[in-house]
Phi, psi and omega in degrees: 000141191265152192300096202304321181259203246280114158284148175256110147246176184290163183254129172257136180229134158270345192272162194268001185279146173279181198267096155330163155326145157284142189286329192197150193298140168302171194241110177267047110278041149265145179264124194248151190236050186251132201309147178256148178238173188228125205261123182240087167283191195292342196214000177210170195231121177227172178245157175220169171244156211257106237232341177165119213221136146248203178301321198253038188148167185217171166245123201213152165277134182250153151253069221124154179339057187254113209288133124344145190058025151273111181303155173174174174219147172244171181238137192258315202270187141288095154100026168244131187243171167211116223264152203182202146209155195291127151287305174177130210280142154185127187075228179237030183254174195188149195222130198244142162245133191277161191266352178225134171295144178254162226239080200293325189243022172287297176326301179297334177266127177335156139248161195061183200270020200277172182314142152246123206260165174289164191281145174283177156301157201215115184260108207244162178213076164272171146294165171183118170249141184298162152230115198222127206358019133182016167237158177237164207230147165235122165255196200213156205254107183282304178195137205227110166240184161307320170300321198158166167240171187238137168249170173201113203188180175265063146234123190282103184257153189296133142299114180087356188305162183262135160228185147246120190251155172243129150243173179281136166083037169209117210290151169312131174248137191250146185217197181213140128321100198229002120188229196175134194230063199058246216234011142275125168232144182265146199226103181262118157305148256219323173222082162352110180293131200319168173257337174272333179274309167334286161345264232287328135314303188316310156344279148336294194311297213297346184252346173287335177253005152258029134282301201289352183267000000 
């Protein structure tokens, strides 16, 4: 039987702020899928998992001691490191601020001409409308893959309903509902959004808001 509960992957963030504290201890009966990273301190080299990373800082589960203000660099890419400090320890997570914002979606795209796997979630703050058979709804675009999005909005959408979501500068895609959490719905496009045109929007976002900073 396949294993039913809750999945984690990492969260891609665009925005330049580091990742706060957890609000209450993570719930280890989530199956975690979470990117592994490589933490590189003054005398050891360890692996931690990356729990949710922006321009400007990551969250990462650490396994061993690590002091608040403890300098390090972490490696996201093979052989690109990147330096930092701990900002501030709690449970066994740790929230690192990077000393330069870093380029989230470069980070996320494949480089060179080998298989490219799909972009993870990318945690985003767009307009978007829904259609759900002849009403369209306007939500704010929560987080974005190839697969599908989370909207978020007052409009009570059908679990399991056909919709079309528009965003700007991108064609309409059509998905299901496949389910819903007080004012968040999760939405599987119906056809995986091309990689080179996401890439290519993500962009766009990432560069409309370091203008806007």
């Amino acid at each position: 039987m396949l294993d039913e509960r809750p999945v984690e992957t990492t969260l891609y963030s665009l925005g330049g702020d580091a990742p706060c504290p957890l609000k209450r201890r993570h719930d280890e009966r989530h199956v975690s899928l979470l990117r592994v990273g490589s933490l590189i301190l003054a005398d050891r080299r360890e692996l931690c998992l990356i729990r949710n990373v922006s321009a400007g800082g990551m969250m990462i589960r650490i396994y061993s001691d690590i002091a608040a203000g403890t300098r390090l660099s972490v490696e996201l890419k093979q052989g690109e490191q990147i330096s930092g400090y701990v900002r501030w320890i709690k449970y066994d997570f740790a929230g690192v601020t990077f000393d330069a914002p870093i380029d989230i979606v470069d980070l996320i795209s494949a480089a060179g001409d080998g298989p490219r796997p799909r972009i993870p979630r990318v945690e985003v703050n767009c307009t978007a409308w829904v259609r759900e058979d002849g009403t369209v709804h306007r939500m704010t675009g929560a987080n974005i893959s190839q697969g599908g999005m989370m909207v978020v909005g007052a409009a009570n959408l059908t679990v399991n309903a056909s919709v079309v979501i528009t965003l700007i500068d991108l064609p309409p895609a059509q998905g299901i509902v496949r389910w819903k959490d007080g004012a968040a719905h999760g939405i599987h496009f119906t056809r995986p959004l091309g990689l080179p045109m996401l890439v290519s929007w993500l962009r766009g976002q990432q560069d409309n808001r370091r203008a806007a900073s």
